[in-house]
C-alpha positions as CSV (number, residue, x, y, z in Angstrom):
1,X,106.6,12.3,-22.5
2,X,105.8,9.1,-20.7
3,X,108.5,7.2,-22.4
4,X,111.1,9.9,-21.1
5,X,109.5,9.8,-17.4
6,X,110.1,6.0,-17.4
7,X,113.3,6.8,-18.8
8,X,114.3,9.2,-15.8
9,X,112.6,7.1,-13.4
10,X,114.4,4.6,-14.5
11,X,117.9,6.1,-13.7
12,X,116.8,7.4,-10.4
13,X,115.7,4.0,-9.2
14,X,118.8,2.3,-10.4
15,X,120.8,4.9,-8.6
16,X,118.8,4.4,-5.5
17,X,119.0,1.0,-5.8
18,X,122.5,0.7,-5.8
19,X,123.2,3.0,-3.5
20,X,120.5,0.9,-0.9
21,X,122.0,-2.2,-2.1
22,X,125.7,-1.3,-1.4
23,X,124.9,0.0,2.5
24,X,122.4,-2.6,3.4
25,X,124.8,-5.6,1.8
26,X,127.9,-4.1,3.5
27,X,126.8,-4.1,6.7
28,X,125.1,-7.2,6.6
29,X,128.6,-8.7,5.0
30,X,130.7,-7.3,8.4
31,X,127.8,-8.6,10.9
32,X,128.5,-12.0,9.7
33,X,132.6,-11.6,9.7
34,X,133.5,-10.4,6.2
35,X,136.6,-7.9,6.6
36,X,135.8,-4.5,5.4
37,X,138.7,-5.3,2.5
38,X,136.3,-7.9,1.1
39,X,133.4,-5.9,1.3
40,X,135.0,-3.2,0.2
41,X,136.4,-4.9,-3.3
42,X,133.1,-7.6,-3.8
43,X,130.1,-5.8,-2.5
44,X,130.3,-2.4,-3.2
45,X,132.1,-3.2,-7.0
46,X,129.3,-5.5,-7.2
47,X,126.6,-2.6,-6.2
48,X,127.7,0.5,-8.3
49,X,127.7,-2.7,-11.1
50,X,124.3,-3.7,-10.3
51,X,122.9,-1.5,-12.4
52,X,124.6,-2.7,-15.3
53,X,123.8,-5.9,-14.0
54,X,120.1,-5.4,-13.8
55,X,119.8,-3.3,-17.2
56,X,122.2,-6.7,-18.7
57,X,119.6,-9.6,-17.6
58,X,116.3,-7.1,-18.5
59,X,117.9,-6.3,-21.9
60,X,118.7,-10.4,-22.2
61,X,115.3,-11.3,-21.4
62,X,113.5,-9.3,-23.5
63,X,115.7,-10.0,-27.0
64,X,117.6,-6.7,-26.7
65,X,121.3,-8.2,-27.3
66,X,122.4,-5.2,-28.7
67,X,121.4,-3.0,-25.7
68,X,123.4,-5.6,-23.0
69,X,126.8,-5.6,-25.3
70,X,126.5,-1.8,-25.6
71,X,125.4,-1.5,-21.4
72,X,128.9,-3.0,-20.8
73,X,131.0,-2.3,-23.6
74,X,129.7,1.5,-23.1
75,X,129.7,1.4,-19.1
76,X,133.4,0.0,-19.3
77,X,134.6,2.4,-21.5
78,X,132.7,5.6,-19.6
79,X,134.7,4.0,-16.1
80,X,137.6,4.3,-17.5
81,X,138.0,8.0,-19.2
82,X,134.5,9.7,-18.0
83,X,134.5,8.9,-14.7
84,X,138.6,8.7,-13.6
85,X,138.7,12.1,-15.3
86,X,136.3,13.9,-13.1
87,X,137.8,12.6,-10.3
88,X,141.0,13.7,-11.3
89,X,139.9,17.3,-12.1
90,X,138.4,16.8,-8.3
91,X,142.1,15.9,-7.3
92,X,144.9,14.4,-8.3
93,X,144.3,10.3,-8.1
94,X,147.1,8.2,-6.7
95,X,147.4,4.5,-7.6
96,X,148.0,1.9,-5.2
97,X,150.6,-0.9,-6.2
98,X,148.0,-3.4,-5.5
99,X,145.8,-1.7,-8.6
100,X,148.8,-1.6,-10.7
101,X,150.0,-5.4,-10.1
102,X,146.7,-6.7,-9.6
103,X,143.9,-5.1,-10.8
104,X,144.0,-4.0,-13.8
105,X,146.0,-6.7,-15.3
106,X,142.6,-8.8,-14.5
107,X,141.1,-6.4,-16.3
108,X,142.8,-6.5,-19.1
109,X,142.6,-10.1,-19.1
110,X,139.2,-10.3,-19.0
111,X,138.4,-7.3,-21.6
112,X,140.7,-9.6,-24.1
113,X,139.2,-12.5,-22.7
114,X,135.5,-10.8,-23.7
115,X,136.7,-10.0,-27.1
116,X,138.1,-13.6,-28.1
117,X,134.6,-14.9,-26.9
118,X,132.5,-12.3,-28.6
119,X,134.3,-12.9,-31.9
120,X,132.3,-15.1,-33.3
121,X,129.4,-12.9,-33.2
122,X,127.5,-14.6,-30.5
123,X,128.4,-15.4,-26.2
124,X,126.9,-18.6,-25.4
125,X,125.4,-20.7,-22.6
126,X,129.0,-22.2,-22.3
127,X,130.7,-19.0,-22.7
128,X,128.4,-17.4,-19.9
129,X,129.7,-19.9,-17.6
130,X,132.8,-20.1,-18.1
131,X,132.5,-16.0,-17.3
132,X,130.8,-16.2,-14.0
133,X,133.2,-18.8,-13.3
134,X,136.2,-16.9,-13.7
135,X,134.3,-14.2,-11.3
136,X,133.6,-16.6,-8.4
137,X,137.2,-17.5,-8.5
138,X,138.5,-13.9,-8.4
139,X,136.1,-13.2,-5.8
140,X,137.6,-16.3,-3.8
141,X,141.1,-15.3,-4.3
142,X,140.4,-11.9,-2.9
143,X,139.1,-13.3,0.1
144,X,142.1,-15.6,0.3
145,X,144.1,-12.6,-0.3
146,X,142.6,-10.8,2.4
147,X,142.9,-13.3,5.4
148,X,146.6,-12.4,4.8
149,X,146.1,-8.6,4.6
150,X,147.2,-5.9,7.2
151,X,145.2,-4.2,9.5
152,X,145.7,-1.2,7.8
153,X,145.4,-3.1,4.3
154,X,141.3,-4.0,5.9
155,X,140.3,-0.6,7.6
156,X,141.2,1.1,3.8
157,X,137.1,0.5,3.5
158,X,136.1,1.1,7.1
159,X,134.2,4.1,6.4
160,X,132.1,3.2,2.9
161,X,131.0,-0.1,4.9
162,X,130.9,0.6,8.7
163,X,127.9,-1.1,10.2
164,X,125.4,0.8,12.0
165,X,125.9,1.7,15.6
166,X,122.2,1.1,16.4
167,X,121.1,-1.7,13.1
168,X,119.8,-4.8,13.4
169,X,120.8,-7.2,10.7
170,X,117.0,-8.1,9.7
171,X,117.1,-3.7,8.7
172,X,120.1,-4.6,6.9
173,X,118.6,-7.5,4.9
174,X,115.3,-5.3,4.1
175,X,117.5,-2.7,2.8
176,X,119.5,-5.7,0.0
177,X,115.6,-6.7,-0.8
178,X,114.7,-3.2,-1.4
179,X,117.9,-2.5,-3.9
180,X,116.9,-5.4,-5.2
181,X,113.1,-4.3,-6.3
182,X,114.3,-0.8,-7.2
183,X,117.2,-2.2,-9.4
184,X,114.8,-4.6,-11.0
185,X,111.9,-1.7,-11.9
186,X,114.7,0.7,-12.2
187,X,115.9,-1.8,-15.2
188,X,112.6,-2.5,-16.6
189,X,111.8,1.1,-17.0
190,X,115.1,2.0,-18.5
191,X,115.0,-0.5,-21.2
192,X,111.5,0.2,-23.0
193,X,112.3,3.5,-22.3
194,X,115.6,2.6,-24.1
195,X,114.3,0.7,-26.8
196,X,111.5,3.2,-27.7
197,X,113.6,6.3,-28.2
198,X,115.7,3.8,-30.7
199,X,112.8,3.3,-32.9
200,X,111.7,6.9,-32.3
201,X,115.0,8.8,-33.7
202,X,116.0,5.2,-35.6
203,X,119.1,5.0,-33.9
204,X,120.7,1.3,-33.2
205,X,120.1,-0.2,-30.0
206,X,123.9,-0.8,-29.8
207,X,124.3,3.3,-29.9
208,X,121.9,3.7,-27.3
209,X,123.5,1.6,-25.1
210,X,127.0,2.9,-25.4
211,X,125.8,6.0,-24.8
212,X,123.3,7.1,-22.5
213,X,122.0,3.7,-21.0
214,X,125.9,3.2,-20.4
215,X,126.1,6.7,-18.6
216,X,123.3,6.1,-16.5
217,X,123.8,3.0,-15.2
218,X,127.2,4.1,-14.4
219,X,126.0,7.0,-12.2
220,X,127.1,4.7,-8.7
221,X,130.6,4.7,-9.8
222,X,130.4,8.1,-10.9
223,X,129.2,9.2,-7.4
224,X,131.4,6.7,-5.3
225,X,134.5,7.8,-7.1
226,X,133.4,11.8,-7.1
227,X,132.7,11.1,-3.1
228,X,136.0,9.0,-2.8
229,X,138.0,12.1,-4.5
230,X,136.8,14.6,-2.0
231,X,137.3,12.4,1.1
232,X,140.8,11.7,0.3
233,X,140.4,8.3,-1.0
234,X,142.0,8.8,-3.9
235,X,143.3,4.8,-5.3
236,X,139.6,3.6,-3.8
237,X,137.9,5.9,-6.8
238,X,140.5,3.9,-9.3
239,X,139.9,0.2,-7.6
240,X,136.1,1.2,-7.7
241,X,136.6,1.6,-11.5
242,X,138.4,-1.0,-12.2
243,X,136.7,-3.3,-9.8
244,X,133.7,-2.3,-11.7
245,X,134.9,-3.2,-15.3
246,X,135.8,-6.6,-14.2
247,X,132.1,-7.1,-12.5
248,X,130.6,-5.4,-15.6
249,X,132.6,-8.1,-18.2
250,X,132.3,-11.2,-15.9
251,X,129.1,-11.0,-13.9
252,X,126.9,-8.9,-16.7
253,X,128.2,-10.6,-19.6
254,X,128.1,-14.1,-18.2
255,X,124.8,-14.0,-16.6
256,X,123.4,-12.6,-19.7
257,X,124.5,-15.2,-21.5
258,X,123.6,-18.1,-19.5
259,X,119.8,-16.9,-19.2
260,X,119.7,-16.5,-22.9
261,X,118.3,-19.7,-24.1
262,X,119.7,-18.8,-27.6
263,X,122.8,-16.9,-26.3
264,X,123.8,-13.6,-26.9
265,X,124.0,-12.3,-30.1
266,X,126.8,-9.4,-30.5
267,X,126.5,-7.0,-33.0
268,X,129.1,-6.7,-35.9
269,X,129.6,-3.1,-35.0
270,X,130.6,-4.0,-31.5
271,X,133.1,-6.5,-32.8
272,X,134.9,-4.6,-35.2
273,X,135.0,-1.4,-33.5
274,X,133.6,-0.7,-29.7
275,X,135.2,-4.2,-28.3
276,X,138.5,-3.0,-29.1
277,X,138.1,0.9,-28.1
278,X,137.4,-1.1,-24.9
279,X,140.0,-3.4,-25.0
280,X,142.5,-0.5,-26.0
281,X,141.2,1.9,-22.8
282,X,141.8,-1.1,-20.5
283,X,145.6,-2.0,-21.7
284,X,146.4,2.2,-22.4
285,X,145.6,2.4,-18.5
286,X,148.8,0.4,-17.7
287,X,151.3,2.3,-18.8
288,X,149.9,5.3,-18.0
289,X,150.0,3.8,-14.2
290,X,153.0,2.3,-14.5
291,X,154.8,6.0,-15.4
292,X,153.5,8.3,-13.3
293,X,151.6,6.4,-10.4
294,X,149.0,9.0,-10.3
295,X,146.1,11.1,-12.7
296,X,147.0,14.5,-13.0
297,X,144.0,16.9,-13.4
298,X,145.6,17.9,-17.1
299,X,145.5,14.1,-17.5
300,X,142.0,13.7,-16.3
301,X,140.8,16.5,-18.9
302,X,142.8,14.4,-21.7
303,X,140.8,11.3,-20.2
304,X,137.0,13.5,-20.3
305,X,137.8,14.7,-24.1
306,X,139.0,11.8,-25.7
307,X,135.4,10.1,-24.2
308,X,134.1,13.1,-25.5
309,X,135.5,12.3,-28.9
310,X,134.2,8.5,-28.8
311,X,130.6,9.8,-28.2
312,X,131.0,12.2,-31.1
313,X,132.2,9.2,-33.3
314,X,129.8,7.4,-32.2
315,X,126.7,10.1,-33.4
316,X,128.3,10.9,-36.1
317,X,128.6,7.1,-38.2
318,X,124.8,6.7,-36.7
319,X,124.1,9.5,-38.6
320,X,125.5,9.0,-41.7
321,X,127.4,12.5,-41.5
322,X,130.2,12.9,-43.9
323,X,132.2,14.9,-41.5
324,X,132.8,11.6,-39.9
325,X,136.0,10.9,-41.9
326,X,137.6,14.1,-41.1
327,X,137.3,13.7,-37.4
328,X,138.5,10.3,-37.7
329,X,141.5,11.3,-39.6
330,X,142.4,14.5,-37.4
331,X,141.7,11.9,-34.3
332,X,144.3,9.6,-35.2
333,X,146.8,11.3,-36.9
334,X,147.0,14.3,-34.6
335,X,145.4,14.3,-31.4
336,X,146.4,10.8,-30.0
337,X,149.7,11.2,-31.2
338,X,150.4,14.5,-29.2
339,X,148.5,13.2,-26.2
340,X,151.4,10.4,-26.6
341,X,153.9,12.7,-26.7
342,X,152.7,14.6,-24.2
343,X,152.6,12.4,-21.8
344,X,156.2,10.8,-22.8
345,X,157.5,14.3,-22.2
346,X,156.0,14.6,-18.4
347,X,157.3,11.7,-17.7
348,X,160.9,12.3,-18.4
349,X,160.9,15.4,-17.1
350,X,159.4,14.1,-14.2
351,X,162.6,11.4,-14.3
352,X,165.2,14.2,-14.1
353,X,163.7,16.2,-11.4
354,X,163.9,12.9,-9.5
355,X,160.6,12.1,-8.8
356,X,160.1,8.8,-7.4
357,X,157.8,7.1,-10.0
């Protein structure tokens, strides 16, 4: 009972956390200059990925590799099909051109990127690096990118970073340092808590990671792009989950790996099997974008079950459970087919009504 108190806890004060974190460094960004573009696509991705973040370094610390690969590998994976798909039951989600050109080729990049480096079985000091590198220069080319952005392009944001009418910057900085301390205890609690149910049922630390760690410390995005559905802002809830996946492979994974004196071991499981469901989620998103320029609800449903199905794989070869074959077989050779299908039929019918793509 204590172990599943910390566990809670733990969720609650990464939540929190973020949630502090993304206000109090938002408004503190646009009291110094920042646009609300830039705050919009470096602090608050960086916030709903501070979790992640937190849960990443904790895990890295304390020897639990398996727990940070399956954190992001999980987290990246849950952005993509859990969380777009319940904002697309919400309503329908349009995609921005920007997203389509920009964004999630990065992703992509640095999903494949992730995947090359973790194929040896181990991310390094080097290889840590090199990844937080390759974030500080995406975060400098979007604020390059910025100075060159419309008005309209910078207000997109206004209303998830507008300052406070009456705040004083020094309330603003207390509220970062207080994100800060929950996400840090938040972290801490989460992982024992973590760890200890792992022993407990003897499940892998990889599973428990990809599963309900990954879920909870996705809760930010889950709430910004649930919120950003209902308001209207309907491509901000697919940049937030995107813009997430690229903090979660760059900024968790590389500052993981530079902290570990030893570097990160990956487990074998992750590299034959959950990198690549990753990697596959990331590049599937493309196409799907590129045809129809929006998530239907129908879509979104497809998106929720096929996570579904990937958290039912995921029990059932922990388990042992000889109906895993069967659903593996009736997986691939019927229900991702006719979701291809599917969605190959929608679009052309789509083309001969004349709907602009």
């Amino acid at each position: 009972m204590t172990q599943l108190f910390l566990f809670v806890a733990g969720l609650i004060a990464l939540t929190i956390g973020a949630d502090v974190l993304v206000r109090g460094a938002s408004r503190l960004a646009l009291s110094f200059g920042l646009s609300p573009l830039v705050v919009g696509l470096t602090i608050v991705a960086f916030g709903t990925s501070a979790p992640e973040i937190a849960v990443a370094i904790d895990a890295a610390i304390a020897g639990q590799s398996a727990l940070t690969i399956g954190n992001v590998v999980g987290s990246n994976i849950c952005n993509l099909l859990l969380i777009l798909g319940i904002g697309a039951l919400v309503t329908p989600l349009s995609i921005a051109g920007q997203v389509i050109r920009q964004e999630v080729p990065v992703m992509i990049g640095a999903s494949a990127l992730v995947v090359g480096l973790a194929a040896n079985g181990q991310i390094g000091q080097a290889e840590g690096a090199l990844l937080l590198a390759l974030l500080i220069a995406y975060l400098v080319f979007l604020v390059r990118q910025s100075r060159r952005a419309s008005q309209a392009e910078q207000t997109h944001f206004g209303d998830l970073a507008a300052p406070g009418a009456d705040g004083h910057w020094s309330l603003d900085l207390l509220k970062v340092a207080a994100g800060l301390g929950l996400l840090v205890l938040g972290a801490d609690w989460l992982v024992n808590a973590a760890v200890f149910f792992a022993r407990w049922l003897g499940v892998d630390d990889l599973v428990i990671g990809l599963t309900v760690v990954a879920i909870g410390t996705s809760l930010p995005e889950i709430a910004t792009s649930v919120m950003a559905a209902i308001r209207g802002e309907r491509d901000m809830a697919i940049g937030n989950a995107v813009g997430s996946n690229v903090f979660n492979l760059l900024g968790c994974l590389g500052l993981a790996g530079l902290i570990s004196p030893t570097g990160l071991p990956v487990p074998a499981a992750a590299i034959d099997f959950d990198l690549w469901v990753m990697l596959a989620v990331a590049v599937a998103c493309l196409p799907v974008f590129l045809v129809r320029r929006e998530i239907a609800r129908w879509e979104g449903g497809v998106f929720i079950a096929y996570y579904i199905a990937y958290v039912i794989y995921l029990v059932l070869d922990a388990t042992g459970s000889g109906a895993l074959k069967t659903f593996t077989i009736a997986m691939l050779g019927f229900a991702l087919p006719l979701s291809v299908i599917t969605l190959i039929a929608v679009s052309l019918r789509q083309r001969r009504r004349g709907k602009p793509r």
